[in-house]
N, C-alpha and C positions, 0 to 999 in steps of 0.2 A: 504494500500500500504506500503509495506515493502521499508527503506530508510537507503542507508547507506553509513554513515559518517564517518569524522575522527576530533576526539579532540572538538578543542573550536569552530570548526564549527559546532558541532551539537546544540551548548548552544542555539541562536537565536531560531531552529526549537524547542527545549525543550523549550522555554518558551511559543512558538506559540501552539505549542503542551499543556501543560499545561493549557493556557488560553479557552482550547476548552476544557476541563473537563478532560483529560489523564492522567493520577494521580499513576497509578501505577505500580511499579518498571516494573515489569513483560509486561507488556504489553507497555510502552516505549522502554524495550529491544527490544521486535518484529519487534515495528514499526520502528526503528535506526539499527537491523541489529548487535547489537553488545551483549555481555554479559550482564546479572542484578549487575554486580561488579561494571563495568565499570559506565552504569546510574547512580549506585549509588554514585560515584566517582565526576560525572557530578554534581548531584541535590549535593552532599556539597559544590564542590565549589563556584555554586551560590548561596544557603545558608550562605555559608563566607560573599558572594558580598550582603547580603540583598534582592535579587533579586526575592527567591520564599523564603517558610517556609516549612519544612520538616516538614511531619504525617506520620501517621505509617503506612507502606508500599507505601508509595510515598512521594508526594512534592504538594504543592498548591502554584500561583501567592501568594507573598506578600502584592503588591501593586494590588486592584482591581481596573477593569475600573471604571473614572467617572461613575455617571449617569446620563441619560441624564433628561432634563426636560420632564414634561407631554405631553406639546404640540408638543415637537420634536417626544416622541412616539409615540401622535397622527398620527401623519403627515406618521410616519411608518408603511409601509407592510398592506394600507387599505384592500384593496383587500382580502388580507389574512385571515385579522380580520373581514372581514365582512362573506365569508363563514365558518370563523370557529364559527361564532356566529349562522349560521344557521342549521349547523350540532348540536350544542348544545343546542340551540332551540329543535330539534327533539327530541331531548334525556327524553325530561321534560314530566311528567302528568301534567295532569289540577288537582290545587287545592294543590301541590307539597308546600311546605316551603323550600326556597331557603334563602342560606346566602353567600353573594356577596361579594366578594374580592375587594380591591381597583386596582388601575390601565386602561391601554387603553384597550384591549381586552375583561377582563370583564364588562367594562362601554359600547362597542359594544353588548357586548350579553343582556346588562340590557335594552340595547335601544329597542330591539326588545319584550320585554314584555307585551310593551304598549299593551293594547287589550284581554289581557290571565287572567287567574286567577290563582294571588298567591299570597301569604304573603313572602315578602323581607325583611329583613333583609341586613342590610348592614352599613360599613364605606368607601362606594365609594360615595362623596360628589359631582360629576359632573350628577351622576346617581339620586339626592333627585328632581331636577330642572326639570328631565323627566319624574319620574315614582311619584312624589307630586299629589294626586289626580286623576290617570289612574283611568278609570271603571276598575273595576273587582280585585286590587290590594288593598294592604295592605301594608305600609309601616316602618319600624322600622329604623332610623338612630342611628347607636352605638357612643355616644357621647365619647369625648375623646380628646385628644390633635390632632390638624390637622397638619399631615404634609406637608407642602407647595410643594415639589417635585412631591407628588403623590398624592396631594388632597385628602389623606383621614386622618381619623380619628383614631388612636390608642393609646396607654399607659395601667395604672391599669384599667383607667374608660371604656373604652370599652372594656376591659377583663371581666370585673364586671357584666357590661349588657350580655354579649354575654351569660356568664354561668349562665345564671337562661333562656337560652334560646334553643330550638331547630330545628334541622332542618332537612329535609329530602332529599336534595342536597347539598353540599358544591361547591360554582363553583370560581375556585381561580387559580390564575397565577403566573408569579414567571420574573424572569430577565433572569434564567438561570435552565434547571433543568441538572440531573445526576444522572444516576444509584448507587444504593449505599447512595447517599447521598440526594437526595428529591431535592427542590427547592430552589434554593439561591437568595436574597437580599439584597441591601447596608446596611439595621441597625437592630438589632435583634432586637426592638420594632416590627416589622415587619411579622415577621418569628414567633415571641409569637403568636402572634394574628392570624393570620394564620392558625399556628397550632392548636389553640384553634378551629377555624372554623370546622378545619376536625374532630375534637372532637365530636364537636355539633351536626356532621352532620352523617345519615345514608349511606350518596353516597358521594364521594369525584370526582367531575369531575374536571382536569386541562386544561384550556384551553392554549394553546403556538403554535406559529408558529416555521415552521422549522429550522430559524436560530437560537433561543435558546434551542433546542435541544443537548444535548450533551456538552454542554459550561457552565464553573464556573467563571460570568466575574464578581460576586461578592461575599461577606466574611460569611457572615450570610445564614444560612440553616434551612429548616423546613422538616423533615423525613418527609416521605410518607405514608401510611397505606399498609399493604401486600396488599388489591384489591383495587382499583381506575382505574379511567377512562380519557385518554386522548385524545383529539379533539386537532389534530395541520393541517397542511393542505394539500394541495396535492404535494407542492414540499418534503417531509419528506422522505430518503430514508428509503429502506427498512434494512437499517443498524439501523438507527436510533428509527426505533418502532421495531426493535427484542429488542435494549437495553431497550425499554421503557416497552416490554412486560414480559422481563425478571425480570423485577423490580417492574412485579405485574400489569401492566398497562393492560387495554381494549383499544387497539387504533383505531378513528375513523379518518379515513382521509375524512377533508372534500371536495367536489368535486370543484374544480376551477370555 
């Protein structure tokens, strides 16, 4: 939707705008209705104010959102998380080597494992307690410093483990993704390791619900591989998987 403003009334929408992933010159013009001068005009003077940080060909929030704790994401969008975990499920062979992302969405898809056969890998510590001794599984935890936020495990040492290791899925999630720029998270420990995963891995599936689609609500990024696969849910417009497929993505929407 084209929107159009004048002056220091657009600043508010440009940062709301911003904070949902909108990043550049060109395409802020569109959606304001005004010149790429003028934007440009806008993103310095809140650059002046601190407010966002100018990149090239755009502007990013300065300050990213809080994040919230584990259990409050728990408590978020189950629903969601519970059939995109089933759509992701479907995706898998038996006998597959999976390496599992910390976080609430991938610890729903790790739950549903129990029963299946596979060799896991992983630095999702609320997932050791469920899948410890499943028939049919294998378990690898990548040792490392735990971060109490998101309950897992990352720094050198689980960088260490993970590269003398491989896998035939990567299944990993993010706070926020963006075309262009992959997956963002609060601390680039995070986003290393991560990206190391999709390294490791022959298939890279993202798993994310529709509200982080499209949205940069944190500082730290881990590029994407040109093909991957994303599982987000059924509210995802269909704006949002042409961006996602533009950007290399397989998107399955899972059924409500």
């Amino acid at each position: 939707m084209r929107l159009v403003t004048r002056g220091r009334h657009r600043h508010p929408l440009l940062l709301e705008a911003l904070q949902a992933g909108e990043v550049v010159v060109e395409e802020l013009a569109e959606r304001f209705g005004v010149s790429a001068s003028t934007i440009r005009r806008d993103l310095q003077r809140l650059a002046t104010e601190n407010a966002i940080r100018r990149t090239y060909g755009g502007a990013v929030i300065a300050h990213p959102l809080p994040e919230t704790s584990l259990p409050e994401r728990e408590a978020q969008g189950r629903p969601e998380k519970a059939a995109i975990a089933r759509a992701a499920l479907a995706l898998l062979a038996d006998d597959d080597i999976l390496v599992l992302d910390g976080g609430s969405t991938v610890a729903a898809f790790g739950a549903g494992l129990a029963g299946r056969r596979h060799a896991v890998i992983t630095n999702n510590l609320p997932l050791v307690s469920v899948l410890a001794g499943a028939p049919g599984l294998t378990l690898t935890v990548l040792g490392g410093a735990v971060r109490p936020g998101s309950m897992s495990t990352l720094g050198p040492l689980a960088e260490a483990s993970l590269r003398r290791l491989t896998a035939d899925k990567a299944v990993v999630s993010g706070d926020g993704f963006v075309a262009g720029r992959g997956l963002c998270e609060a601390a680039i420990e995070q986003v290393a390791l991560k990206s190391l995963m999709m390294e490791q891995a022959a298939e890279i599936v993202v798993l994310m619900d529709s509200s982080k689609l499209g949205r940069a609500t944190q500082g730290a990024w881990a590029p994407l591989p040109r093909r991957w696969t994303l599982v987000t849910d059924a509210g995802a417009t269909e704006a949002q998987c042409a961006e996602a497929e533009a950007a290399g993505a397989r998107v399955v929407r899972a059924a409500g």
